[in-house]
N, C-alpha and C positions, 0 to 999 in steps of 0.2 A: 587501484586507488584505495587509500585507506586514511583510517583518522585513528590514534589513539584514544584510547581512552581518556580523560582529565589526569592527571598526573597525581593526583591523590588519591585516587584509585587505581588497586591493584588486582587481579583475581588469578586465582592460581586452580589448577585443576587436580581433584585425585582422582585417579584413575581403578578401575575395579579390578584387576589381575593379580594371578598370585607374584609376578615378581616384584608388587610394590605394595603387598600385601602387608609389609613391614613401613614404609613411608605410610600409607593410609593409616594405619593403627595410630602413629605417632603425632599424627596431624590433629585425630581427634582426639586425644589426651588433650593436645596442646591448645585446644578451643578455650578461652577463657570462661565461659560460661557453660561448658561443659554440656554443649547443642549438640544430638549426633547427627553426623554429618555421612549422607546416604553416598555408599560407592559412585562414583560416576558423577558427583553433585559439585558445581564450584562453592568455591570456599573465597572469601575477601582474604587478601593478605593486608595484614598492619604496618606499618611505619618500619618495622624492627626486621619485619621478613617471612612473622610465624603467621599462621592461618588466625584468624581475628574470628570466625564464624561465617557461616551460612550467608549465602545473599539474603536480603531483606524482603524479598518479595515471600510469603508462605504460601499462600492456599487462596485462590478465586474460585467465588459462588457463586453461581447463576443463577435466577429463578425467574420463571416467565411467567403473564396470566395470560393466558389468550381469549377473549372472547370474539367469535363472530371472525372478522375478518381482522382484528387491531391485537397489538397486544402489547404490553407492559411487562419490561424488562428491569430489574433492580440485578446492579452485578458489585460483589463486596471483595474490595481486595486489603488481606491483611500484609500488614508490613510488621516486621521484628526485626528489632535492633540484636543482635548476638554477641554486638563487641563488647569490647570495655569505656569507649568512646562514642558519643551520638553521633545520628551521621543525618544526611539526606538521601533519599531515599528518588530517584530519577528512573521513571519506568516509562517505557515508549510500548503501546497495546492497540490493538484495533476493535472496533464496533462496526457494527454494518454501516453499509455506504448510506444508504436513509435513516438511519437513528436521528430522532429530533433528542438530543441530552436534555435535558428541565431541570434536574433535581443534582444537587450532591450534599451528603453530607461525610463530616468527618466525627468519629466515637475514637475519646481520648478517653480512656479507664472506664468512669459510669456517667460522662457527658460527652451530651450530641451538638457539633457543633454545624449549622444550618449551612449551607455553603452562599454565596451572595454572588452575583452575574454584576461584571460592570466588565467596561473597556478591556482589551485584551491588555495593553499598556500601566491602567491604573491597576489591576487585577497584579500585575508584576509587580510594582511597588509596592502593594499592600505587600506581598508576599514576602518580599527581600525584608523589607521593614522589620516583620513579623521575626522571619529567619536572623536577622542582625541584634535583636532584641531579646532572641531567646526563647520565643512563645512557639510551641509546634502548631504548623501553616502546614496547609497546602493548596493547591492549583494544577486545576483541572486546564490546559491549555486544548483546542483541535489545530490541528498541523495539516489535516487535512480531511475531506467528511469520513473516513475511514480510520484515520491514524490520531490517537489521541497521547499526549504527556502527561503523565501525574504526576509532579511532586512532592515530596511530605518531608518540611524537614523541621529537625531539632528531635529526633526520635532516641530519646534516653536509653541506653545500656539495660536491655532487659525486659525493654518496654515492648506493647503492641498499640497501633497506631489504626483502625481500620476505618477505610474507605466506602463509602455506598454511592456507587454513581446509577440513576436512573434513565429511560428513555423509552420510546414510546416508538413503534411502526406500524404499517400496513403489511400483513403477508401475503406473499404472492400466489395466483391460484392458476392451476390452469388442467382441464381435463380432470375436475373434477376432484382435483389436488392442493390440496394447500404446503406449503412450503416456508419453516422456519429455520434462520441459518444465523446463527453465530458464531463470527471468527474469532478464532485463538491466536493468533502468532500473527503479525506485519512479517512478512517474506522479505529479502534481502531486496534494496532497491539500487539501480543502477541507475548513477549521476554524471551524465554531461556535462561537459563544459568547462574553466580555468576557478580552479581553490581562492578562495578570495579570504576566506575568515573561518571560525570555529565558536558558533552562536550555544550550540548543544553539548550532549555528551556522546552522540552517536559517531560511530567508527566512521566516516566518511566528513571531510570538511563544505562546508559550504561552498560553492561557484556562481560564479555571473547567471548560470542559468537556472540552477533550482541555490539559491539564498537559502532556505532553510536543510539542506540536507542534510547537516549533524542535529536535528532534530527527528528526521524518521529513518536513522539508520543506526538502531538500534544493535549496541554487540551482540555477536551469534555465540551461542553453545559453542565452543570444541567439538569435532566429531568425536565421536564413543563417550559423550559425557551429556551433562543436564543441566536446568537451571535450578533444581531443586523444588521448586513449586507446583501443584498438583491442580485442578481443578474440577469442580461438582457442577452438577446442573441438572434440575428441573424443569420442568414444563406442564404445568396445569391446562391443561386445553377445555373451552366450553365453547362446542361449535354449534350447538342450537338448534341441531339437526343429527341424526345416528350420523356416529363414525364406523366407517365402514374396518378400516386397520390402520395402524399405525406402526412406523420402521422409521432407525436410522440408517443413510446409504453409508456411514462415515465411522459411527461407533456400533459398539454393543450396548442396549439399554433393556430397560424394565419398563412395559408396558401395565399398567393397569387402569380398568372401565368402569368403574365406580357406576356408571349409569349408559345408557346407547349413547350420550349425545358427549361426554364429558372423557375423559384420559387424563392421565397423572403420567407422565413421558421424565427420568432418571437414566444418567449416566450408570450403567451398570459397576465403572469400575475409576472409583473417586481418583485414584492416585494416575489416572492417565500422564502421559507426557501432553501438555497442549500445545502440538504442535502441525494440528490444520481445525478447519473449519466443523465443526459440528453440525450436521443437514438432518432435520424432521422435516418427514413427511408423512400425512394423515390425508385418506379418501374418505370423502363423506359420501351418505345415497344420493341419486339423482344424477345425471349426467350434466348438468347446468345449474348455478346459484340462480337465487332471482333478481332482478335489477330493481336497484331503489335506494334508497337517500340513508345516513346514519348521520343525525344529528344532534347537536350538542348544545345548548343553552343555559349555561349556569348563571348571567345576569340579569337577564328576564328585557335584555335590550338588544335584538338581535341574537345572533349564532353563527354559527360555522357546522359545516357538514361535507360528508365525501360521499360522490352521486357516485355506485357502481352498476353498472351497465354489463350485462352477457352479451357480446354479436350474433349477430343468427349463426345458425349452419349453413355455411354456404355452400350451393351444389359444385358438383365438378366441373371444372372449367371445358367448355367444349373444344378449344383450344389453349395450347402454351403460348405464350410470348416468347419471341428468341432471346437469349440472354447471352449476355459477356460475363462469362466468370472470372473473377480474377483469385485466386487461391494466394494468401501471404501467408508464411508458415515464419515462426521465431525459431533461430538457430542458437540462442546464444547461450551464453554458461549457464546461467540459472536452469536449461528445458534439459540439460545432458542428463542422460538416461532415459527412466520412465518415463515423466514429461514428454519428450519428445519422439520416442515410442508410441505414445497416445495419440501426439496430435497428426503422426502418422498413418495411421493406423485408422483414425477418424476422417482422414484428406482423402484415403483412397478407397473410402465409400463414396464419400461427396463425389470426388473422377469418376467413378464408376458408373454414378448416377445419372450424369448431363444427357441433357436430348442431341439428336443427330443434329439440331439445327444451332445448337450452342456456339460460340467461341470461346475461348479460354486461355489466360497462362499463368505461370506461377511465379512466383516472389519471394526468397528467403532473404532477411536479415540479420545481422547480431552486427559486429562492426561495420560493415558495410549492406550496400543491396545488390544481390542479384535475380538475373529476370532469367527464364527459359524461352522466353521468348521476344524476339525486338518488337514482336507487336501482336495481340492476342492472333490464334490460328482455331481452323477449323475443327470441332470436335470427333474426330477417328480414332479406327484404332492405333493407326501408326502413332499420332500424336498422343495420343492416350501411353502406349506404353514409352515414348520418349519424357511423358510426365513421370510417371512410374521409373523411370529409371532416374531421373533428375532427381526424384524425392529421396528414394535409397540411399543417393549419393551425402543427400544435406546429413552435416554433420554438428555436435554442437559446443560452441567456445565464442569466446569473445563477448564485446558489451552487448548493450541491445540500443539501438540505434532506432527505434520504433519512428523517430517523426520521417525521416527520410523515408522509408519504407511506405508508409501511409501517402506521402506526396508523390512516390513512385505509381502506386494503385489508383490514386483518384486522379492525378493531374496529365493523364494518356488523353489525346485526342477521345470527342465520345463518338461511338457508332449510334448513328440517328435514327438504326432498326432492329436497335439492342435493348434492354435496359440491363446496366452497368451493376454486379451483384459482389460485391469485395465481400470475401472470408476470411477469416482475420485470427491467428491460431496464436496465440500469446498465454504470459503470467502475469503479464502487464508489469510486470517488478522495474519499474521505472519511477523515477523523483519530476521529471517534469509530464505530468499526466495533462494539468491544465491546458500547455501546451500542444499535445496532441489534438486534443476532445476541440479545443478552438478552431484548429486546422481544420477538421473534418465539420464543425459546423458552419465552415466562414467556405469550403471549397467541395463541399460534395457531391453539391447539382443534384443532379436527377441518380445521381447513383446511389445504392443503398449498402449500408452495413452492415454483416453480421458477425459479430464477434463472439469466439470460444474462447472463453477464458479456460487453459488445460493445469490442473494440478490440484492441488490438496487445500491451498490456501492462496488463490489469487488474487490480485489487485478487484475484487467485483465492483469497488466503487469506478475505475477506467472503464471494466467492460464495459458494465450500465451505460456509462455516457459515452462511449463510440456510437452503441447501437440508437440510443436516443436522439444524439448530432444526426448521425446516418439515416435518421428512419427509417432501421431495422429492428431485430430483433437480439439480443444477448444467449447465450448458453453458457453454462460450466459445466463443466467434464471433467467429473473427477476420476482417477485414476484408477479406477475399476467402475467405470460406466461401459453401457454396451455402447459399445460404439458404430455398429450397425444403424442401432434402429436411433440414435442419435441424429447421422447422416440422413436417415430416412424422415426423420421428425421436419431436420430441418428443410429437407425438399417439395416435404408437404408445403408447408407455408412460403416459401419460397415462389411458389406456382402461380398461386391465388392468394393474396389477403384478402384475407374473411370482409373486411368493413374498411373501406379509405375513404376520402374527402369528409372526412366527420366534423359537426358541428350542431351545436344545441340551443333549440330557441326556448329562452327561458319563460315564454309567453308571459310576461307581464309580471312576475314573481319578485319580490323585493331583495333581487338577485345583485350583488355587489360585482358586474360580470366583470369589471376591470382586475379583480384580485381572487378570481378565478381558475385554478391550476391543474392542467400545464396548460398556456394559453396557446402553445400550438400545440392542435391534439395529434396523437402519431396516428399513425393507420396501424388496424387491429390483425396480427397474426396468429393463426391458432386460435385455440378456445379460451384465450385470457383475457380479464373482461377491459373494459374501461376505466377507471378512477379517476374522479377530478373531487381539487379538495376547493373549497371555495367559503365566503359569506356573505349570510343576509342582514338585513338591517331590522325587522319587522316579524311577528307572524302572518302566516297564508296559507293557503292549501292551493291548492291547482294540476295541471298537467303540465308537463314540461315533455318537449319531442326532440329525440333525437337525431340527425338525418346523418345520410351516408352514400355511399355508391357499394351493392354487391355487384360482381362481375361484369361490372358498367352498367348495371342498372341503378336507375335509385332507391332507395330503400329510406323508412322512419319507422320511429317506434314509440306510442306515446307511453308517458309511466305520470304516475299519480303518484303526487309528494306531497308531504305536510312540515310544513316549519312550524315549529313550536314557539311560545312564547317563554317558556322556560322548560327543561330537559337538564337534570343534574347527570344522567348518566353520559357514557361514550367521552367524558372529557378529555380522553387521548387523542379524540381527532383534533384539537385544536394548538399543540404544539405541532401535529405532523402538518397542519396549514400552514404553519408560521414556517416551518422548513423548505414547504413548498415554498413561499414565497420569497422563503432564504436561495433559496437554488434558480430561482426565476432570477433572481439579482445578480448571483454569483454566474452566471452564462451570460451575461452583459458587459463581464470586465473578466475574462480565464486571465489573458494575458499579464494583466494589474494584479493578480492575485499569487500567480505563478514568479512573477520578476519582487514581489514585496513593493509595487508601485500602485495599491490603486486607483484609480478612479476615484478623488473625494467622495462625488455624489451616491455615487456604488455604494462605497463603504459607510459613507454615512446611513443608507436607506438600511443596511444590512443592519448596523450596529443599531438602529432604533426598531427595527422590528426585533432581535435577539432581546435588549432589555428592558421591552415591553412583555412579553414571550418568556423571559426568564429562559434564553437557548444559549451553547455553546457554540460557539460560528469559529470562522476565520479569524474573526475583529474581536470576539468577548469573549470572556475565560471566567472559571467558577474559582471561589477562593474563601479558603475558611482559615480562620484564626483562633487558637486556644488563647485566652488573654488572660484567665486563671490564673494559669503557673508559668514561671519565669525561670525554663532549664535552665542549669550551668555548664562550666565544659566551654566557653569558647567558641567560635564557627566550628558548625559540623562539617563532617568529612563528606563532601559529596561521593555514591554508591550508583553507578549506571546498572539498575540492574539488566541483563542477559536475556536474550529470548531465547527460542528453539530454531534450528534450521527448519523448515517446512519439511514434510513427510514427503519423501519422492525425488526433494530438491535434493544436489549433489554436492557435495562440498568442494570436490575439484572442481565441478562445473562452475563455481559462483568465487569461488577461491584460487584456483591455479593450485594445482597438483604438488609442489613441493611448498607452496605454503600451506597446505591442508597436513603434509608430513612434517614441517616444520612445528607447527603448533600441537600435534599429536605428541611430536618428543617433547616440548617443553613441559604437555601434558603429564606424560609419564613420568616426570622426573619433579613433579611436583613445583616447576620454577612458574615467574611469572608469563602470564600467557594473554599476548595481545591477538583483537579481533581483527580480521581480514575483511577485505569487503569486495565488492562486485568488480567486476573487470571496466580497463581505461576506455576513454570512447574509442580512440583509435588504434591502438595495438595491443590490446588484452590485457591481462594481468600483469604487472611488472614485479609482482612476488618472487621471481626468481632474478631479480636483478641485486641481490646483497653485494655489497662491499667489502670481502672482507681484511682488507689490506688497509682500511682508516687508521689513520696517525693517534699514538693517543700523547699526546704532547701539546704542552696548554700554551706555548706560546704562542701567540696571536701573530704568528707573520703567513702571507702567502702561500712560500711555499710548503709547510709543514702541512696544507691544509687541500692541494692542489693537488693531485693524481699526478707523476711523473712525463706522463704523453700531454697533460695541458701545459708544466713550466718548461716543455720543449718548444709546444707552440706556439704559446708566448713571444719567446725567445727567437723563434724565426719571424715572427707576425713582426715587432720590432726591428729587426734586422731587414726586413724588406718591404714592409711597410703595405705590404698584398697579401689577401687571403687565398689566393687561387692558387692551387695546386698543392696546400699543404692537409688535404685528406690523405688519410691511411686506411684503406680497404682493410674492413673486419675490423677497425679500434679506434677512428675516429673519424666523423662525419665533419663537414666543414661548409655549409654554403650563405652566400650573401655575407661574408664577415662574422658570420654566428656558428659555433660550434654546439654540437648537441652535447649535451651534460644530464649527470646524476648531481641533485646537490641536495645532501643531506642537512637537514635544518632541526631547531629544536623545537618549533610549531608551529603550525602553520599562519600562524601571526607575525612570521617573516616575510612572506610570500609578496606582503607591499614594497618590501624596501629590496627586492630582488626583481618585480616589476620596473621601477623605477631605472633601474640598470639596464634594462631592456628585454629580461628575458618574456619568455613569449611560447605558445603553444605549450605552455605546463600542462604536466598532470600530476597528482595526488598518489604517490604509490604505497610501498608497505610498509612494515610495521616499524620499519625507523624514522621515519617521515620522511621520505625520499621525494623531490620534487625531479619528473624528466621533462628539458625542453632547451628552447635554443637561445643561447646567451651569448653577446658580443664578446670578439675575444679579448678587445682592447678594456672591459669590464672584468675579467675574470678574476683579476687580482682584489679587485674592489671589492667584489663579492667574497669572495675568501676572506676579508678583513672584515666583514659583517659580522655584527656579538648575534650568536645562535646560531649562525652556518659552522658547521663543523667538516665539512667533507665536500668535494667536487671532485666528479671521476667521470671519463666516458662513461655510454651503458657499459654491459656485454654484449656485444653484436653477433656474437655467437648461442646467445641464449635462446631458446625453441619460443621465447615470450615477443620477441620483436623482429 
């Protein structure tokens, strides 16, 4: 499947080699503004054909503060215009999956303009408004808690336009560890379902089942080339307490300790490619935090606070429980190579591990699912190495088919003297996530989830909430983690949860407990503590206790808290409530949020906590206006800017193989160069299904428009008035009166009036905008007279893609 680019946008690639050593040179002469333009970096092409300048995105800055357990992120992204023409400026980027956004602003020359939260709807209109008028706008939209839209238009010829979007988390701790993680790159997403429309500028069109996917399918680099933008990042750390060391697993950085308790944590090398996640980690002394209340009160009427809680240690279990493992391993294009190397390699510690009393089998998916087993078998060694040879054989290509997979794992009869433990080996790089994460918390019973998110930059916000629906637990594994003592972390916890059946009596405390979060608490694995974000109405002091079950015993712990009647500090914990309580709403309606249908009440509850909260949600978007100055020039040229492929990720894998060599030579040759995107749900990649025998003859009849084997069948369907028996093995397919077809279109905003004809099981294919699916024969003709169908052809039924 794929989606053009907007048709006003062009990007052309130079390539770094000496044989075009001679075309690079000339390219950047020919830059109007005379920007140098880095080997390997896309270039916009103009109207005329020549290179116009550098994509618009330059240089993103990080900067964190961390105190305690919270911290405050400000991320600044410049845009420049390079052409001779203004343009807009469309960039699709990710933020962690809990970022609560608060703040934007936008700095036009030497004024800051505030950014303002309203309706995700009104927010669009200001904007267009703004953009139809002339004033440089932009708009902060979320697509989804991970995947964010900026953009900025009306950006003058030579101008810079720069961005500060703020937000505010919790870091995650465990063993003693705290853990900061900033992603760089949205990873290719793999979309489901029949093209319906083209809302965005992302290379994929939208379908009945993820609505917005030209909105988080952001164009990919070209292999061997870039997007030209660079990224910085800091990290101020004040942990309160000696840091014991500080490392990143991900980059190279500069360490420095100004004090035992403080670090200053820098990207060692600004001009990186950002193309995975960025991981700090810092140990502090002590093998456990302490449990207690961080609160905030800046209007002296009430507050808000996050109670963290340590679990005991809990001793060894004198016995195992027997368990059913169910091992689900992703096969599909995006895991080809490394990725999939890893999550192999990570599976057959986890096999190796099971107790004798275990059962177990496995599950691969990508287009389809298959099982190793018709129904979990006894833990040996015979079955053990029949696992092991099962594994070796999975190979990986095709879509990823994740919901099927997950209903395959959870929805087997339960064993009533098992408890049901699913492994879950993904990149998550799927557009309908909501829809998963629903499934598994509307059907998982008493079974638990653990999902390993495997690679450089994965979906964390899916992972998070498998394991959250499942109550489980999450990992990511990046691609030089050990994968031993991974397996082994996770069988630790696995065994014994530290602290389950939890709940806390707030003993009389002017505790707001209805808007309390998360109101079902998980059960505690490992040494990572508790957090609930919640508020009070009142000052108090008291004890508050927490109860629980160790290893089926009961267990409580009482802690002494004080609410304050005003507390200016910690005011970051009071958007990450309001997100809390944004995601407590948004798990009441996945399905209304996933389809663009939801739930008024839902959405109303959402949309009045974001702009009370000043938050970026689903429903409200940030938006600023320069009202000042009144560019000229016309509507700007909208600019989708490019990401990076994720580090690890394959290009054949996620592309199909002769479209990855396809786009490499246009590369070289300096021509223009469209984005490929994730493979079909059902038969892969159709990049290798080109045409290249289309009429180019503009009269609008039939058959100049109709592949030679359709106005034959035609012509006998006609003549005998039946479709049976006019398939041709290897060249044409024919059942039910429908013949399958390629029908090249000129956007996927034909797709309704080819619908109507009857066609049916479409899919979105490459870069010419191929739709494949089955269309009445006694239509074919009608379709071929459609303004914008330019071509109908069998597939290739000889092509290695179907």
């Amino acid at each position: 499947m794929m989606k053009v680019l907007v048709s006003v946008v062009l990007i052309a690639v130079v390539v770094c080699a000496a044989a075009t050593l001679n075309s690079s040179n000339a390219l950047a002469t020919a830059n109007p503004l005379e920007t140098p333009i880095t080997p390997g970096e896309l270039v916009i092409t103009g109207t005329d054909g020549k290179p116009a300048g550098a994509c618009p995105l330059k240089h993103t800055d990080v900067d964190a503060q961390i105190i305690g357990f919270c911290a405050r992120v400000n991320v600044v992204q410049e845009f420049f215009n390079p052409t001779k023409e203004k343009i807009e400026a469309v960039y699709t980027f990710p933020l962690p999956e809990d970022a609560a956004v608060d703040r934007m602003e936008m700095t036009v020359g030497k004024r800051t303009i505030v950014g303002e939260i309203h309706r995700r709807e009104e927010a669009r209109e200001i904007y267009e408004a703004a953009k139809e008028a002339g004033h440089v706008a932009s708009l902060l939209d979320q697509e989804r808690p991970n995947i964010f839209t900026q953009s900025v238009a009306n950006i003058m010829p030579g101008e810079k336009v720069e961005i500060t979007i703020s937000y505010t988390q919790l870091l995650k701790y465990e063993d003693s560890t705290y853990e900061f993680v900033f992603p760089m790159v949205v990873g290719p997403r793999f979309i489901p379902g029949i093209p319906t429309a083209c809302s965005g500028t992302g290379r994929e069109p939208d379908t009945d089942q993820v609505p917005d996917a030209s909105k988080i399918t952001a164009p990919i680099t070209p292999k061997g080339t870039r997007a030209g933008h660079d990224i910085s990042v800091r990290v101020e750390i004040d942990a309160g307490i000696p840091i014991a060391k500080a490392w990143s697993e991900s980059h190279e950085v500069d360490c420095e300790f100004p004090d035992q308790s403080s670090s200053i944590v820098t990207l060692k090398d600004q001009s990186v490619i950002p193309n995975k996640d960025f991981v700090l980690k810092y140990d502090v002394a002590g093998d456990q935090i302490t449990s207690g209340l961080i609160t905030s009160a800046p209007t002296g009427n009430g507050g808000f606070f996050a109670l963290i809680m340590q679990p005991p240690k809990s001793p060894k279990p004198q016995s195992i429980t027997p368990k059913e493992m169910v091992f689900v391993i992703d096969t599909s294009g995006s895991q080809q190579g490394e990725p999939l190397a890893k999550s192999k390699e990570t599976m057959i510690h986890c096999i190796r591990n099971m107790n004798p009393g275990d059962t177990f089998n496995m599950i691969s998916f990508s287009s389809d699912v298959k099982k190793l087993f018709d129904t979990p078998q006894p833990f040996n060694s015979t079955n053990e190495q029949s696992a092991l040879r099962y594994l070796d054989e999975c190979n990986a290509t095709g879509g990823t088919m994740m919901l099927p997979a997950v209903k395959t794992a959870l929805d087997a009869s339960p064993d009533s003297n098992r408890l049901r433990v699913v492994v879950f080996f993904t990149d998550g790089y799927i557009g309908n996530d909501f829809e998963v994460i629903d499934y598994i918390q509307k059907h998982s019973g008493n079974a638990r989830m653990f999902p390993f998110g495997i690679g450089s930059s994965v979906n964390r916000f899916l992972i998070e909430k498998m394991a959250e629906a499942g109550r489980g637990a999450a990992q990511v594994v990046l691609l030089n983690s050990d994968s031993k003592g991974i397996a082994e972390k996770f069988y630790e916890r696995i065994h014994n949860p530290l602290l389950t059946d939890i709940s806390v009596d707030w003993n009389g405390l002017p505790i707001q407990v209805d808007e309390v979060y998360p109101k079902a608490i998980p059960d505690l694995f490992g040494s990572t503590p508790l957090v609930m974000k919640g508020r009070y109405t009142g000052p108090a002091s008291g004890e508050i206790i927490v109860h629980g079950r160790v290893n089926g015993r009961a267990w409580s712990q009482a802690i002494t808290v004080t609410l304050p009647a005003e507390q200016l500090d910690n005011d970051g914990i009071i958007p990450i409530w309001a997100r809390a309580k944004v995601d407590d709403l948004m798990s009441q309606d996945w399905i209304g949020a996933q389809t663009g249908n939801p739930m008024p009440d839902v959405k109303e509850a959402i949309t009045d906590v974001a702009l009370d909260y000043n938050l970026v949600t689903q429903y409200t978007s940030f938006v600023a206006v320069e009202k000042m100055v009144v560019t000229f020039g016309g509507t700007p040229r909208t600019v989708a800017v490019p990401v990076e492929m994720p580090e690890g990720v394959s290009y054949e894998g996620v592309l199909g193989k002769s479209e990855c060599d396809s786009i490499v030579g246009q590369a070289a040759n300096a021509k223009c160069c469209y984005f490929a995107c994730a493979p079909s749900p059902a038969n892969g990649s159709y990049s290798r299904l080109e045409e290249k025998a289309a009429t180019k003859s503009d009269a609008k009849t039939p058959g100049n428009h109709l592949n030679t084997l359709l106005t034959d069948l035609i012509a006998k369907y006609k003549k005998s008035g039946k479709s049976s028996g006019l398939s041709i093995p290897g060249k044409l397919i024919v059942k039910n009166g429908k013949v399958e077809v390629m029908i090249w279109v000129k956007s996927c905003e034909h797709l309704t009036k080819l619908k109507k004809l009857g066609l049916s099981g479409n899919t979105w294919a490459v870069k010419d905008k191929i739709l494949l699916g089955w269309l009445p024969i006694g239509k074919l003709e009608a379709a071929a007279l459609l303004n914008g169908v330019t071509r109908i052809a069998p597939p290739d039924y000889s092509s290695n893609a179907l």
